[in-house]
TORGUZA-324710 format. One record per atom (N, C-alpha, C): residue in three letters; x, y, z. Coordinates in steps of 0.1 Angstrom, whole numbers, plus 5000, padded with zeros to 4 digits. Atoms other than C-alpha are relative to their C-alpha. Layout:
<rs>
ALAXYZ/...
</rs>
This chain:
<rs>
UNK499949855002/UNK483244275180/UNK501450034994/UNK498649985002/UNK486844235175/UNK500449994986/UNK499550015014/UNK486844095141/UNK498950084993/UNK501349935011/UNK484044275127/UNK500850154998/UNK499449895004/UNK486044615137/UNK501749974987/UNK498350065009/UNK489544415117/UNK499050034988/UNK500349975013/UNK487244375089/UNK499550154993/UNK500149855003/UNK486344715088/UNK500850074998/UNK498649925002/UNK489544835090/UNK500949944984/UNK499850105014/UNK490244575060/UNK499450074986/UNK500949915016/UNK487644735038/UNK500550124998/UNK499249875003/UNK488845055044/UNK501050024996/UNK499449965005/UNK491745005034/UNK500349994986/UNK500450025014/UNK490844845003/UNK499550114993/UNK500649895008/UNK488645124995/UNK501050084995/UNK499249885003/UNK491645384998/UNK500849944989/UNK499750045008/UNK493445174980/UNK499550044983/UNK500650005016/UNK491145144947/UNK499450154999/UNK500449855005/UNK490245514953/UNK501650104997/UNK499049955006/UNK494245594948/UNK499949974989/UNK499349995016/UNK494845404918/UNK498850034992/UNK501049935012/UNK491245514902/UNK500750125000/UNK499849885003/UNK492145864908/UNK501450024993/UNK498650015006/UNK496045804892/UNK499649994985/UNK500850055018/UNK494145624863/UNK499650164991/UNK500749855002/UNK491645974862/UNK500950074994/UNK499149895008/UNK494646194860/UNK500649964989/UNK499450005016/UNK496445994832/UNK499650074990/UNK501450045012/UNK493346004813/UNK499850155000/UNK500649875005/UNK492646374815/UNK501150074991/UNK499249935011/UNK494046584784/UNK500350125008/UNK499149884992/UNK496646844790/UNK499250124995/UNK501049865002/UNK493947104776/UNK499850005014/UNK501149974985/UNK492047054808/UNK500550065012/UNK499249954991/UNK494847074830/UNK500850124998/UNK499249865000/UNK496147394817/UNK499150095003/UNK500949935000/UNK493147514817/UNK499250015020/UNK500149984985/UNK492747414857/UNK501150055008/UNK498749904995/UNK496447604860/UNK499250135000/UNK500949845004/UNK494447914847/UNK499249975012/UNK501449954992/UNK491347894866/UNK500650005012/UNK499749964990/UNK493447844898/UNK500450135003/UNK499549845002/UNK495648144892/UNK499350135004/UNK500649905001/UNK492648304885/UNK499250025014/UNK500649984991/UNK491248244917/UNK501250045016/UNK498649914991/UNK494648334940/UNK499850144997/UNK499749895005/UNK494748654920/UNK498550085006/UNK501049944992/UNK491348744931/UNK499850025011/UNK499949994983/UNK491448674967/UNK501550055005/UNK499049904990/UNK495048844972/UNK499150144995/UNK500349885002/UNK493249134955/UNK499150065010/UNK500649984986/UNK490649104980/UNK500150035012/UNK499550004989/UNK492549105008/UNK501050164997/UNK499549815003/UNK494549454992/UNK499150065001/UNK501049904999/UNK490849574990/UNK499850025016/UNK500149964981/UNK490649525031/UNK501050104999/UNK499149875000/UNK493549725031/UNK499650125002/UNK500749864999/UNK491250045027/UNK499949995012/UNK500849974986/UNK489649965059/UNK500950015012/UNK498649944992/UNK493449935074/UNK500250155002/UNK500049835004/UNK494150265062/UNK499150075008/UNK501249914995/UNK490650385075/UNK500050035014/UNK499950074988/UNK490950225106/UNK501050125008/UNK499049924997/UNK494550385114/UNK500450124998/UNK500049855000/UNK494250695100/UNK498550075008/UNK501149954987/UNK491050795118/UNK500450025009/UNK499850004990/UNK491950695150/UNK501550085007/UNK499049875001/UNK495250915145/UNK499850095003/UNK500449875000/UNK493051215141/UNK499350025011/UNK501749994992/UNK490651385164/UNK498949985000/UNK501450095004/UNK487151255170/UNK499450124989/UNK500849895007/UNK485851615153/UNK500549974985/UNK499550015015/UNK487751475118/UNK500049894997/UNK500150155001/UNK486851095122/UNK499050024984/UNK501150025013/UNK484151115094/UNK500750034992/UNK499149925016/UNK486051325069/UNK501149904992/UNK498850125004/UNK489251055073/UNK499349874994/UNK500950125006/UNK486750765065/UNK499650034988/UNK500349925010/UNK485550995041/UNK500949954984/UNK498650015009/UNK488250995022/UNK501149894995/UNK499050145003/UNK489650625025/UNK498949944994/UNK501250075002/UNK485950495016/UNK500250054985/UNK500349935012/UNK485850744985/UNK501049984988/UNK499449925009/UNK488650814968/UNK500549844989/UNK499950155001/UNK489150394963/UNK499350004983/UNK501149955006/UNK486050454945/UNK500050084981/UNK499549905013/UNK486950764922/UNK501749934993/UNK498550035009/UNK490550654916/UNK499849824991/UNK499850105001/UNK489550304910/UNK499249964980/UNK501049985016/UNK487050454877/UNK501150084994/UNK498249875011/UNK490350704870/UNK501149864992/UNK499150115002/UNK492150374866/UNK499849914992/UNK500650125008/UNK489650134847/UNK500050124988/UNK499849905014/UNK489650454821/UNK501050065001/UNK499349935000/UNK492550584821/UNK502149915006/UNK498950054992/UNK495350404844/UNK500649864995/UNK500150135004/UNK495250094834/UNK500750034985/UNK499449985016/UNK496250144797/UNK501450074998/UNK498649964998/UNK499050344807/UNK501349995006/UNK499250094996/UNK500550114828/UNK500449944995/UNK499950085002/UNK499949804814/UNK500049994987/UNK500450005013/UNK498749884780/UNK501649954989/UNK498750045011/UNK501649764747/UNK500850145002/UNK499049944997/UNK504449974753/UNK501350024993/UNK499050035004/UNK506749994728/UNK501150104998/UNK499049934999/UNK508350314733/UNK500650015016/UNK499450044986/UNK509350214769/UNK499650135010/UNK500949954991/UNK507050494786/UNK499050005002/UNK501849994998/UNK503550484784/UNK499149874991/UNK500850085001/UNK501150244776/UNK498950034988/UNK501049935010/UNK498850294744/UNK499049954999/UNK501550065006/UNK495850084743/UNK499849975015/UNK501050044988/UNK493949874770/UNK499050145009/UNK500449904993/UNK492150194781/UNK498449954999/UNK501449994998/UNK488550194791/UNK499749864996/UNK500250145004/UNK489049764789/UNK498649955005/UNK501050034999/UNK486249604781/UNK499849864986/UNK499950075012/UNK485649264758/UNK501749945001/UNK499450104996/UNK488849134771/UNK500149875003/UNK499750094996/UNK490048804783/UNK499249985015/UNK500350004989/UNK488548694818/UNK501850025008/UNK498649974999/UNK492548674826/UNK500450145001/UNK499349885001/UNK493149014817/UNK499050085012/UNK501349934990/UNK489449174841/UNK500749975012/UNK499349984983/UNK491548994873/UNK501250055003/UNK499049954997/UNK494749114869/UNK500050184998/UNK500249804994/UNK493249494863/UNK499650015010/UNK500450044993/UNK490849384893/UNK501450035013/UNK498650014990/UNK494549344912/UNK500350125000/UNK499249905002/UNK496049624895/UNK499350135006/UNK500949954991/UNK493249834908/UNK500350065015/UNK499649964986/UNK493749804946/UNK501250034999/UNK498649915002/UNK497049904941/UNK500450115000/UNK500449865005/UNK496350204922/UNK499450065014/UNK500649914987/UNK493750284954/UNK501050015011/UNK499149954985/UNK496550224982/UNK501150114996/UNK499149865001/UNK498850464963/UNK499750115003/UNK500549855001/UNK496350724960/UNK499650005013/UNK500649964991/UNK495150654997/UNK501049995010/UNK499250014998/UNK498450625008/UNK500350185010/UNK499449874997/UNK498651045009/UNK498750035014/UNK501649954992/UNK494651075032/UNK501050055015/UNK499349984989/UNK496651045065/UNK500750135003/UNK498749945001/UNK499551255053/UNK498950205002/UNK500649905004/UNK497151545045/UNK498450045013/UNK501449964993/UNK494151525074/UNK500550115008/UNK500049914995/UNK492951765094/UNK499950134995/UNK499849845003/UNK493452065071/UNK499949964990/UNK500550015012/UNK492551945037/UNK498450024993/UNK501849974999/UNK489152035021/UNK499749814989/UNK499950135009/UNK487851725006/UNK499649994990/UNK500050015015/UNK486851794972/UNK501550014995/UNK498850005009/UNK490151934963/UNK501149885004/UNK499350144999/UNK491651604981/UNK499849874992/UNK500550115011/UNK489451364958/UNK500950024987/UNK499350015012/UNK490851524928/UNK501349995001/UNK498550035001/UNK494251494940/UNK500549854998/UNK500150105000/UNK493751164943/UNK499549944986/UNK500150025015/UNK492251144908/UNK501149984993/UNK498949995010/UNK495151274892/UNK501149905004/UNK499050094989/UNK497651014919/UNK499649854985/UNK500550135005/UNK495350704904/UNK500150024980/UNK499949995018/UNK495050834863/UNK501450024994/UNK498949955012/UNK498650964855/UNK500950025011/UNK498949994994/UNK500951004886/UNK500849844999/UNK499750135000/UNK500950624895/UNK500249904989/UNK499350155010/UNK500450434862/UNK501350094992/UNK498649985005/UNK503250654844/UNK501049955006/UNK499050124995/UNK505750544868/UNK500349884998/UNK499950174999/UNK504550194868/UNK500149994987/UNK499750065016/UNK504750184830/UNK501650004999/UNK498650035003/UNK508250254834/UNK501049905006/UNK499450134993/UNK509249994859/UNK499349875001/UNK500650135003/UNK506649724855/UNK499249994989/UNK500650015011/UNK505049794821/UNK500849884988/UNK501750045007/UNK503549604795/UNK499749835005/UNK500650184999/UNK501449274800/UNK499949944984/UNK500450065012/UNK501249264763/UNK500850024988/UNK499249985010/UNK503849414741/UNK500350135004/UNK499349875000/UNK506749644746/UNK500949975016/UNK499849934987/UNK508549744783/UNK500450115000/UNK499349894996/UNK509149984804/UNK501450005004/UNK498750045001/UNK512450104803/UNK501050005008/UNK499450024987/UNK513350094841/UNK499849835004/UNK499850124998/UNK512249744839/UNK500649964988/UNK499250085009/UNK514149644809/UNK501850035006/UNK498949984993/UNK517349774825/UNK500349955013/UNK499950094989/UNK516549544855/UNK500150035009/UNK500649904989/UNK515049744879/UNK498749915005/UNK500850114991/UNK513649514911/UNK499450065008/UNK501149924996/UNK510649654924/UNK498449885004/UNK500650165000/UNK508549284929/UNK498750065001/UNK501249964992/UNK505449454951/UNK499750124999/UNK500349894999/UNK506149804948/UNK500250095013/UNK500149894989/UNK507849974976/UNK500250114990/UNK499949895003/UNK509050254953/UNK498749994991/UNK501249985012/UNK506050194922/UNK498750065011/UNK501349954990/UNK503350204953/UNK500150105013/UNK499749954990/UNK504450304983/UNK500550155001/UNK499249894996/UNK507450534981/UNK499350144988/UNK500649925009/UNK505350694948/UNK498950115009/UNK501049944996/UNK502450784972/UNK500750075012/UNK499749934993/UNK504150894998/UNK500650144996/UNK500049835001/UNK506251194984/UNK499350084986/UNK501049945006/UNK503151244965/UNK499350075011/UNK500949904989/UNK501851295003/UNK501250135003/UNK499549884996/UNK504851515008/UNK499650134995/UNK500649865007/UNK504151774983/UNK499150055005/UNK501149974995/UNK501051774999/UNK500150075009/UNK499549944986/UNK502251855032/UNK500350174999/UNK499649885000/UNK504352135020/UNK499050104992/UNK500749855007/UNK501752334998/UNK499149995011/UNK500949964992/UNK499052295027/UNK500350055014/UNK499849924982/UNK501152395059/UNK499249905009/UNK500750064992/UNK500752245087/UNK498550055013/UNK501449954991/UNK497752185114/UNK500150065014/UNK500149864990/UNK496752505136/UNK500649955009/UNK499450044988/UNK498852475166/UNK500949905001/UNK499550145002/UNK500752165154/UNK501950105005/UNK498449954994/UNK504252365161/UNK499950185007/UNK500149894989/UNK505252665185/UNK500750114995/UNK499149905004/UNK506753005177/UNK501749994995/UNK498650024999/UNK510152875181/UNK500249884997/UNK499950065006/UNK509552595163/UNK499649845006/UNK500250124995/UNK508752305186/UNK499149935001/UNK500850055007/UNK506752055175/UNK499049965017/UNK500950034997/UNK503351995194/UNK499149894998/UNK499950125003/UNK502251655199/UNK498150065001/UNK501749995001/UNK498051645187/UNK499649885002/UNK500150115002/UNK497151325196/UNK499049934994/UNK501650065006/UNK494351075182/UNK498949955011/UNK501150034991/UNK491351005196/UNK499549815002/UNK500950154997/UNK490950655194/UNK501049904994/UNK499450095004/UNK493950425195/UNK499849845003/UNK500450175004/UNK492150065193/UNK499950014987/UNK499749975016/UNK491450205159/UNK501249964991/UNK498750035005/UNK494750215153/UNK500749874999/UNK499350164998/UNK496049885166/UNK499049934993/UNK500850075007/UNK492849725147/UNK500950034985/UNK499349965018/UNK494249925111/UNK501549915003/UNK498950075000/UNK497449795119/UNK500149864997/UNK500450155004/UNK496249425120/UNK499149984987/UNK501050025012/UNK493949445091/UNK501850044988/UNK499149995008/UNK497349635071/UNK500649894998/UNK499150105000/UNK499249325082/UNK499749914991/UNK500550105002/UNK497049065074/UNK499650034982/UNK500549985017/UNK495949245035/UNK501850024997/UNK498949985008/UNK499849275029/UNK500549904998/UNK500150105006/UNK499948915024/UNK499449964988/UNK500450025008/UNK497948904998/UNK500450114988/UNK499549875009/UNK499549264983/UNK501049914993/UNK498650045010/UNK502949064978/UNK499849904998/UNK500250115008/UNK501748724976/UNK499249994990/UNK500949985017/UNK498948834948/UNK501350044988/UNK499649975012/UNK501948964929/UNK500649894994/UNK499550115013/UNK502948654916/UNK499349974991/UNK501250035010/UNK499948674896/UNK499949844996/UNK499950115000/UNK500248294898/UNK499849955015/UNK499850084987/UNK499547994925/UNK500749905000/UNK499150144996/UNK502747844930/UNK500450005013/UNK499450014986/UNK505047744956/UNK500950125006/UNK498949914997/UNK506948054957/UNK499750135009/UNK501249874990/UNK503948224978/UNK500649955015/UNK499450044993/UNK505348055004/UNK501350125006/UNK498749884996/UNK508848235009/UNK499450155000/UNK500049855000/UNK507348565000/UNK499250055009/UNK500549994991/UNK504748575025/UNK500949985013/UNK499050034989/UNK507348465051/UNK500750095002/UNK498849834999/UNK510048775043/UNK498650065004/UNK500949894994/UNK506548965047/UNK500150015018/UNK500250034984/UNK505948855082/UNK501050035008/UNK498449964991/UNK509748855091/UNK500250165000/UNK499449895005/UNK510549205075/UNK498850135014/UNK500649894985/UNK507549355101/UNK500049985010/UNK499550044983/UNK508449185128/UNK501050065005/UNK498649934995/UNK511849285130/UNK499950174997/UNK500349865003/UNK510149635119/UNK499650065016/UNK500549934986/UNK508549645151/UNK500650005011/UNK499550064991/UNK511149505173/UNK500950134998/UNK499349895003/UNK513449775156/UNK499850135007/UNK500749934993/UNK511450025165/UNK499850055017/UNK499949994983/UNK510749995202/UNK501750025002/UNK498650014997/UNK514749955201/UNK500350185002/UNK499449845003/UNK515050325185/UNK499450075013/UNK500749924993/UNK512950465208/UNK500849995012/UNK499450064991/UNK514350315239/UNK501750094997/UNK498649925001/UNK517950455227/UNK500250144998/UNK500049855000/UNK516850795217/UNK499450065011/UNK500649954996/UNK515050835246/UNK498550025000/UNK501249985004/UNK511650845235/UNK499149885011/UNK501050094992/UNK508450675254/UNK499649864988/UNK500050125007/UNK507950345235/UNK498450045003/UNK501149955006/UNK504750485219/UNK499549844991/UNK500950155008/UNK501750185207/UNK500350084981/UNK500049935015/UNK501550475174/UNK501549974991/UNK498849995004/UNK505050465166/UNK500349824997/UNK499550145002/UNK505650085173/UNK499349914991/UNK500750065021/UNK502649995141/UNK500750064992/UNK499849965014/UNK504150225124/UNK501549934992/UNK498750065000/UNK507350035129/UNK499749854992/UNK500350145011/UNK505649695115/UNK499750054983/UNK500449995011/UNK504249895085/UNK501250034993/UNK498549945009/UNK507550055076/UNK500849874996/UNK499550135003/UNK509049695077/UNK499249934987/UNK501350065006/UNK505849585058/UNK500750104982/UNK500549935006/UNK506449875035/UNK501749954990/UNK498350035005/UNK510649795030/UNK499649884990/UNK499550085005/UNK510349445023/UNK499349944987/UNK500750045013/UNK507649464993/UNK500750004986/UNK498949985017/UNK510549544967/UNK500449834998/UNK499350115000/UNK512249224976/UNK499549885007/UNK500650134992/UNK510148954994/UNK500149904990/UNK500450095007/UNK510548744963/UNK501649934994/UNK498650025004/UNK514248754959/UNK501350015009/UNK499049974983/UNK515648774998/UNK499949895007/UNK500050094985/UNK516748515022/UNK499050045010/UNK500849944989/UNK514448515052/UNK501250095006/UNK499249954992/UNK517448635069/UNK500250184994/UNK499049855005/UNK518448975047/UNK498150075003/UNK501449974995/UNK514349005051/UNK499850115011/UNK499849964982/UNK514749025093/UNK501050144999/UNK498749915001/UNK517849265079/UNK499550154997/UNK500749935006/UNK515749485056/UNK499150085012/UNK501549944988/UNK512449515083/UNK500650075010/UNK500049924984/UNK514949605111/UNK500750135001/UNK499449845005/UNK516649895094/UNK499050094996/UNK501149914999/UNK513450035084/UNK499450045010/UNK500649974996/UNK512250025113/UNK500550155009/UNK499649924998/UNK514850225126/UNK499950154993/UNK499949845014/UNK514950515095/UNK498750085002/UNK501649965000/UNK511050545104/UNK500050105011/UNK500349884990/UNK511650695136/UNK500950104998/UNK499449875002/UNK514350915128/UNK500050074985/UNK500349915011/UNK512951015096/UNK498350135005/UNK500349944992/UNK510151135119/UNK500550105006/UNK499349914992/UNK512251305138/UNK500450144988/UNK499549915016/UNK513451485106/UNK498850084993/UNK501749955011/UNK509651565091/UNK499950095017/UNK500549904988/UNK508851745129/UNK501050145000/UNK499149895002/UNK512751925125/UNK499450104989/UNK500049945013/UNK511652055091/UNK498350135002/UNK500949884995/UNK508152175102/UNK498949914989/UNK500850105014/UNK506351895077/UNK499149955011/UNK500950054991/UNK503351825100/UNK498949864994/UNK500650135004/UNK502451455091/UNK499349915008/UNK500850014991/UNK499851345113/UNK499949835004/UNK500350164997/UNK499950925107/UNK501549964997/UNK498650025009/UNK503750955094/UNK500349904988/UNK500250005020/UNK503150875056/UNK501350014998/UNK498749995007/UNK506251005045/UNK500949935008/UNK498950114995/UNK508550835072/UNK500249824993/UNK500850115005/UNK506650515064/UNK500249934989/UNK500250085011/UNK506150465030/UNK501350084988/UNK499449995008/UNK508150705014/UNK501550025005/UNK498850034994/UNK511450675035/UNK500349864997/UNK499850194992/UNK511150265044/UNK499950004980/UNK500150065011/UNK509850215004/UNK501250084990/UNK499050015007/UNK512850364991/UNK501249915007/UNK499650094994/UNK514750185014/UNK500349854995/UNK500750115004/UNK513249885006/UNK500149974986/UNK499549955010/UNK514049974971/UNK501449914996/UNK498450005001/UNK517749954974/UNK500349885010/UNK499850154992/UNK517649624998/UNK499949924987/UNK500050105012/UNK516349444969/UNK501350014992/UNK499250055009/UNK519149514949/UNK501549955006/UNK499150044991/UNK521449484976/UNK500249845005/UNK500750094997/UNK520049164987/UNK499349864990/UNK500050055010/UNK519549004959/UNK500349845001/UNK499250214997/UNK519848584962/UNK500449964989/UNK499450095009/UNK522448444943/UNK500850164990/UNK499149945005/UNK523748784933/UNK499950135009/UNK499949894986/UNK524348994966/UNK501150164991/UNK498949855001/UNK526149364963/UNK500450014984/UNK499550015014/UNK525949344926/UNK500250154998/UNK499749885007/UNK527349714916/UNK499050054995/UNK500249995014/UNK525749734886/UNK498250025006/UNK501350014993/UNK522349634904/UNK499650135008/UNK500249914988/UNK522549874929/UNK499650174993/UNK500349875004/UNK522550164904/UNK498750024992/UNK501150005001/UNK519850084888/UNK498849995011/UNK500949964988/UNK517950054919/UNK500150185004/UNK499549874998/UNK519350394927/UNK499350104990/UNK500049895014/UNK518450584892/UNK498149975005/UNK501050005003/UNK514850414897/UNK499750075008/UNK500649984989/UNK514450544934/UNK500350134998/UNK499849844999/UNK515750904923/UNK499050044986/UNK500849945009/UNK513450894891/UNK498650005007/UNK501350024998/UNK510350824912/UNK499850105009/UNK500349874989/UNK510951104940/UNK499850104985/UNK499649855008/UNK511751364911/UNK498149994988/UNK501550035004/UNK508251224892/UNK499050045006/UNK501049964992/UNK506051204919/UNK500050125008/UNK499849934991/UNK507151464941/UNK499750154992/UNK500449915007/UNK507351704915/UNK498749994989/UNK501250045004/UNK503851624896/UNK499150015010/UNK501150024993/UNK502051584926/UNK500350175008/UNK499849824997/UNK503351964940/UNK499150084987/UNK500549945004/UNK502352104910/UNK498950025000/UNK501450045000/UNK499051924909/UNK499050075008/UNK500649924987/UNK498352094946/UNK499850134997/UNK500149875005/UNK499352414935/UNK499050054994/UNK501049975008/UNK497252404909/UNK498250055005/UNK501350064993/UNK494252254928/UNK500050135013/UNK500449904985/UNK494952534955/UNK499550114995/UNK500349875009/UNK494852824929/UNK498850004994/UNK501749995002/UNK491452724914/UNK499350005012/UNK501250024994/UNK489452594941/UNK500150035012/UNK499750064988/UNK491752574971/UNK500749935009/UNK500150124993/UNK493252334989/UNK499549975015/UNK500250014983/UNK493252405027/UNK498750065003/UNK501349964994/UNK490352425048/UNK500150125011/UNK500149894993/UNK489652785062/UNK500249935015/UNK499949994988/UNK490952825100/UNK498949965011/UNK501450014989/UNK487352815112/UNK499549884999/UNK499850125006/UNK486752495094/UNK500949915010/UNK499650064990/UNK489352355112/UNK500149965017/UNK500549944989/UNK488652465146/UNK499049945002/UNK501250094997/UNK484952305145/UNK500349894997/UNK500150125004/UNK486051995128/UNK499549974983/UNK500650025019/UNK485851885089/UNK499049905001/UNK500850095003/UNK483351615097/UNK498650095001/UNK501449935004/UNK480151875100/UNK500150094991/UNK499949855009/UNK481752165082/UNK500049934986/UNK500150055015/UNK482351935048/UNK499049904998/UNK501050195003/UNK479851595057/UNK498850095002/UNK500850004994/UNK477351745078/UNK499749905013/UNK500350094995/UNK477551455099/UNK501049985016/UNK498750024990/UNK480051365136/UNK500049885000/UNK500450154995/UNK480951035147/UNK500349975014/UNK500449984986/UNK480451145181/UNK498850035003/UNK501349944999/UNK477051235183/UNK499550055016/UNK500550024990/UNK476651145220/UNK501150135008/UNK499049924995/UNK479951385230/UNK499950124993/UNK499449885007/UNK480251635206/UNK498050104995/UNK501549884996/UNK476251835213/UNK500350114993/UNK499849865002/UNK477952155206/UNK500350034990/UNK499650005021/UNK479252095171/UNK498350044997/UNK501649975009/UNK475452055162/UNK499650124998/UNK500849885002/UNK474552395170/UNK500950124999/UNK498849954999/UNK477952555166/UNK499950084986/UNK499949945011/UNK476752645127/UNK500949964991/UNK499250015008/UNK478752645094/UNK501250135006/UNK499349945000/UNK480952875087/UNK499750185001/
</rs>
């Protein structure tokens, strides 16, 4: 038995043997066509599956803003993270897309690739990417705005977010794929992932929001003191939270639109930057006083999540942990600041994305490997993070305005009161609890 298993172990090793140097031989022997051509097709298959993993993202979002709101406005918030994905994602393949990415040679806008079709397979996955992107910017604001928004006039806000808020911007700090730049990225403006292009764009796109729709009935007191509404269903929440986490790996490691080794580090500052987001967090709270709130301490990984997207590709793990744990702090007292002001933000959107992603902004250039506190860097980070508030903030106000003056925006008093999920769906996602809605009528 003894030598029978030796010789077994003999052959086997022979085998491995003659199956190394065949497969050595193989690779000599295959032409560098083939192998460039199996660079591509991997690429192509990274770039799909981080995109994939951005498209979970929605159900983050869904997840976490829902369970934010009251059960009587669960449907409406799903509503609205299922949909607008949807609509912005058709505003984007006609429209977004080409004005991003399209040849760019006057260094703002994008002139061709519109309505792409007859392309490269190359070019279908990196719109495919560029896509979910577009949808988390535009769904970025859903949270910022529940409760008191009507949902047609929220779709098209979101239209206009996904066709001409978001890709203008991004044509000027990550435009063209094909000929030309934008001329906040030719001036060397570090934005890797997009806390200001995605993030901090949608957020004080949710601000404007906030301020033309007033806040929700009862949310603050005569004398100004803010009224805590709570959500109805925080597993929700801690679910969105883990689903956000888990798709923001593939947000910043898809953006190397490549599969190399450098996915590696960047997913790692991801991980670090919300860890120390959430550690941060609990800290603030604990020192201001506050109850070390489960709501507050996701929002403290997302805000880290949301910081370290500018710079995960160009930061020590260390300036990373540095980045995540300063956001996490700015989150809760930028909070504090949105309740002072009377800005009723129901999932904290603007602390979040558009506080932490300018933040996050200005780390990258700060932070920088191999060229720390560069001056020079720092202002251009600076010019880009004050052209994208003054862009989006102002564009997406107007937009509301607009959209309030034709159609509307806010949902009648009585509306709110019954709940937007039967007054706009027809539908609850209580059925078993909420009896009375049924026969409660419209409006």
């Amino acid at each position: 038995m003894r030598n029978a298993i030796t010789a077994m172990g003999r052959g086997l090793g022979l085998l491995i043997l003659v199956f190394a140097f065949g497969s050595t031989a193989f690779a000599a022997d295959v032409p560098a066509t083939d192998v460039a051509h199996l660079a591509v097709a991997l690429n192509a298959v990274w770039v799909a599956v981080a995109g994939s993993l951005v498209f979970f993202m929605q159900a983050g979002f869904a997840m976490l803003e829902s369970g934010m709101v009251r059960a009587k406005n669960t449907v409406n918030v799903l509503m609205k993270n299922y949909t607008d994905m949807c609509f912005g994602g058709i505003a984007f393949w006609m429209v977004g897309y080409g004005l991003m990415f399209g040849s760019n040679p006057s260094g703002w806008l994008g002139v061709d690739h519109f309505f792409v079709g007859q392309d490269h397979d190359v070019d279908y996955g990196v719109l495919f990417f560029q896509m979910m992107f577009a949808a988390t910017a535009a769904t970025v604001v859903s949270g910022a705005l529940a409760e008191r928004v009507r949902y047609p006039s929220y779709i098209i806000g979101s239209i206009v977010i996904t066709a001409l808020i978001y890709p203008v911007f991004g044509s000027w700090a990550w435009g063209s794929l094909y000929a030309g730049s934008g001329w906040l990225k030719a001036m060397g403006f570090i934005d890797f992932a997009g806390s200001t292009v995605v993030h901090s764009l949608g957020g004080w796109c949710a601000l404007a929001g906030i301020i033309v729709l007033g806040p929700r009935l009862g949310r603050y007191g005569d004398g100004g003191s803010a009224r805590m509404i709570p959500g109805h269903n925080l597993t929700m929440v801690a679910l969105g939270g883990f689903i956000l986490w888990l798709g923001w790996f593939g947000f910043n490691g898809g953006s190397t639109l490549a599969a190399g080794p450098e996915i590696g580090g960047i997913i790692l500052n991801t991980h670090l930057a919300a860890s120390a987001g959430v550690v941060s967090a609990m800290l603030a709270m604990v020192l201001f006083g506050k109850p070390i709130l489960m709501t507050t301490t996701i929002n403290g990984g997302l805000a880290g999540l949301v910081a370290i997207t500018a710079g995960c590709a160009t930061m020590d793990p260390l300036f990373a942990v540095t980045t995540g744990f300063l956001a996490g702090i700015l989150m809760v007292i930028a909070m504090d600041i949105m309740d002072g002001m009377r800005w009723d933000d129901p999932v904290g959107v603007v602390a979040v994305h558009g506080v932490c992603g300018a933040w996050g902004t200005l780390a990258a250039g700060m932070f920088k490997h191999g060229d720390m506190f560069n001056g020079g860097q720092i202002l251009v980070q600076l010019l880009g993070i004050g052209v994208a508030f003054v862009w989006a903030f102002g564009t997406a106000y107007a937009s509301y305005r607009l959209i309030d003056y034709l159609i509307r925006l806010r949902a009648s008093s009585l509306a709110q009161q019954r709940g937007l999920d039967f007054v706009e769906h027809y539908e609850i996602g209580y059925p078993e609890f909420q009896r009375d809605v049924l026969h409660a009528g419209k409006e």
